[in-house]
N, C-alpha and C positions, 0 to 999 in steps of 0.2 A: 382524516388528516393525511396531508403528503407529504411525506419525512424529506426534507434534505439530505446533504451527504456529501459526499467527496469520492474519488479514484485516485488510488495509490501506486504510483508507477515510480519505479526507477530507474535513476541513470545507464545502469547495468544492471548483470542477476550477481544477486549476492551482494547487494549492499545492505542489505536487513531493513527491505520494504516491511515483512511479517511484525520485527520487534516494535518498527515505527507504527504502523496499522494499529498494532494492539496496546499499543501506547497512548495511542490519540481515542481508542475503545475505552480502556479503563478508564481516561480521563474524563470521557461523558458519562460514564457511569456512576463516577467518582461523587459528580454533581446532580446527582439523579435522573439522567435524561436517557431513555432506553435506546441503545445503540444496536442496530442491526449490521452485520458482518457476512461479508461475504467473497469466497474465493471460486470465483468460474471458473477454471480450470487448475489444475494442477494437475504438470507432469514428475515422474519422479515419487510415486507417491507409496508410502510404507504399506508392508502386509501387515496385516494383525488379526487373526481367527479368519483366515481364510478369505478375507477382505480389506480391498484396498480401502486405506486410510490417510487424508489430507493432514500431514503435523503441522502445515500452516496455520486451512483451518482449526483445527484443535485449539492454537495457541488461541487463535480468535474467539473463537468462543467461549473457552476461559475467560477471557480478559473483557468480555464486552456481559459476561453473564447470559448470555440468550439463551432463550426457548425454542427459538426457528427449526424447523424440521433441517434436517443435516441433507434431506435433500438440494435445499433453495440455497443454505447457505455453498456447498463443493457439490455444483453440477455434474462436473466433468473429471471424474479420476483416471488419470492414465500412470503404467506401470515403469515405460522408460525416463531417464532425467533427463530429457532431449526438447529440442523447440517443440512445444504444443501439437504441430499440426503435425509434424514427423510424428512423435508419441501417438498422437490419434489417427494415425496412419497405420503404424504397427498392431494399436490395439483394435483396428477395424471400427474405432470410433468416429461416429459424425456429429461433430462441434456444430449448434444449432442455434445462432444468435436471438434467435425469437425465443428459444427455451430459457435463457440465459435471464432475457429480458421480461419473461414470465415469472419467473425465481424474483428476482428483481422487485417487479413489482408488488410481490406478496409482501417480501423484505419491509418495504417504504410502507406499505399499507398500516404495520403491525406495531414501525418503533418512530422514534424521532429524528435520526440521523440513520442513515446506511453508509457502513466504510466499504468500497470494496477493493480490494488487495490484484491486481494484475500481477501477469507473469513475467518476468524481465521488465524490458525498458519497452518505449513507445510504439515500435518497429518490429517488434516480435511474431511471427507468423502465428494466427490461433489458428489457420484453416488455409487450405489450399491458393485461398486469393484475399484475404481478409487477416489486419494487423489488428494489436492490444489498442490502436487509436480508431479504428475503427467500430470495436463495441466503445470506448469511451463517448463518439458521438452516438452511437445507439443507446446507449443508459441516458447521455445529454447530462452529464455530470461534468464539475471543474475538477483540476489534477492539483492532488497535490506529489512533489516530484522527492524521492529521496534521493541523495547524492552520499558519495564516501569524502573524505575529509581530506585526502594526500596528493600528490602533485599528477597532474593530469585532472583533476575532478571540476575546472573552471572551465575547460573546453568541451568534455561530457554536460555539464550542467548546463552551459549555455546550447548547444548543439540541441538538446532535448527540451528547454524552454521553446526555441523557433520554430523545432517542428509543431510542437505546441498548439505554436499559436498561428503557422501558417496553416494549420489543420481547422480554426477558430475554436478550441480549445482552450478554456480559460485556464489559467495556471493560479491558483489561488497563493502558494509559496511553495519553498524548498526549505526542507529538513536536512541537516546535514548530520549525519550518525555515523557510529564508531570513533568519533573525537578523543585521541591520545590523549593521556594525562599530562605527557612533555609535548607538545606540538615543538614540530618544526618550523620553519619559515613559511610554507609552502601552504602548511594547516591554517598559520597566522593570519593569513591574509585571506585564504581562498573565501572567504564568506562574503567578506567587504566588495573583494572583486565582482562574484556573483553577479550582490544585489545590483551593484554598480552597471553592468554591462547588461544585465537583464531586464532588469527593471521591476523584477519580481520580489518580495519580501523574504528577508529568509527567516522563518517563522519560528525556529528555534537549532540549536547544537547538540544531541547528544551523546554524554561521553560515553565511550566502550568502558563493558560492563565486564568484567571478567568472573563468570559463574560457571556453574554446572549443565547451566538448562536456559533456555531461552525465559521462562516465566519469571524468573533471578533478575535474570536481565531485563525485563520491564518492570519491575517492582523497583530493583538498583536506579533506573533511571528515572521514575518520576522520586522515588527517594532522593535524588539531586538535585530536584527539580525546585525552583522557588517558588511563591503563589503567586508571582505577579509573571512568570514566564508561562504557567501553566495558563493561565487567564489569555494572556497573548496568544497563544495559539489557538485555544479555543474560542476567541473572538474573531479571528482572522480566519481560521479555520472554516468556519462554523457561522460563523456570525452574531453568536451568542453574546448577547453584553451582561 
């Protein structure tokens, strides 16, 4: 079987692609479908017993339950928080899209879905002449796109749907996370607008979680979640009916 799956990019860095990734992970696991995870690269990445360690993927693999060797799942650990290809500049490392895409296909081979989590937004240099939409057509996966929720994020979201799709890059929909408890105007509307000028679905809202730890904060969030919004995403998402 050849697992489907999605590519997780956002707007920007720091929108909480990871929290939304492993959101949309637990939620196919939730339903019994074995979810493969996966972060290619991470720069920026924690020491712990004398080895570098991905906290992205960590959360990932938490939240999806997997077994995947921890090689397939974070190919590529670098030690500065810097664009990718700078990081693997420094660390003398060579980003090897064919390796990526070998990881990859073990991934699909093994589960039913593969999530995999990119770095930044669309544009992002993984390699000296090679962007994050670049391995997207190398995996040959649809995007799903996280956005932040406050004023500016309707010109970011659109801006990263067109490259999108002038790359022919399917966009499946936009999550929109960290969602205030009080929105303002700005929050009020930005979604409606979106969909509106995009043409993309926006596949769910959600609210900032205020915890200890990122795990809090995916648990908090499908905890808010209703069964008919969870069902929506993973039908759109995913195509699961």
């Amino acid at each position: 079987m050849t697992a489907g799956g999605v590519f997780i990019t956002g707007t920007d860095t720091g929108v909480g692609k990871t929290v939304v990734t492993a959101v949309l992970a637990k939620l196919l696991r939730d339903r019994g479908f074995k979810a493969g995870v996966m972060k290619p690269v991470t720069s920026g990445c924690a020491v712990a017993g004398g080895k570098l360690i991905s906290e992205d993927a960590e959360l990932l693999k938490w939240a999806s339950a997997t077994r995947s060797p921890d090689a397939d799942i974070a190919p590529y650990l670098l030690r500065e928080p810097l664009a990718p290809s700078v990081a693997a500049a420094i660390d003398g490392v060579n980003i090897q899209f064919d390796a990526i895409l070998h990881s990859f296909l073990r991934l699909t081979a093994a589960n039913d879905f593969v999530l995999v989590e990119g770095a930044g937004g669309l544009m992002v240099p993984l390699t000296e002449n090679r962007l994050v939409s670049d391995l997207i057509r190398v995996l040959d996966l649809p995007l799903i796109i996280v956005a932040r929720p406050n004023l500016g994020t309707v010109n970011h979201t659109l801006m990263t749907c067109f490259c999108a799709k002038r790359m022919d890059i399917e966009v499946k929909g936009i999550i929109i996370g960290n969602y205030p408890e009080n929105p303002g105007t700005a929050e009020v509307y930005a979604a409606s607008m979106i969909e509106e000028f995009s043409g993309v679905p926006v596949l769910g809202v959600f609210p900032h979680i205020e915890s200890e730890n990122q795990k809090m904060q995916v648990e908090g969030i499908i905890g808010q979640m209703n069964a008919s919004s969870a069902e929506k995403i993973i039908s759109l998402a995913f195509a699961v009916r």
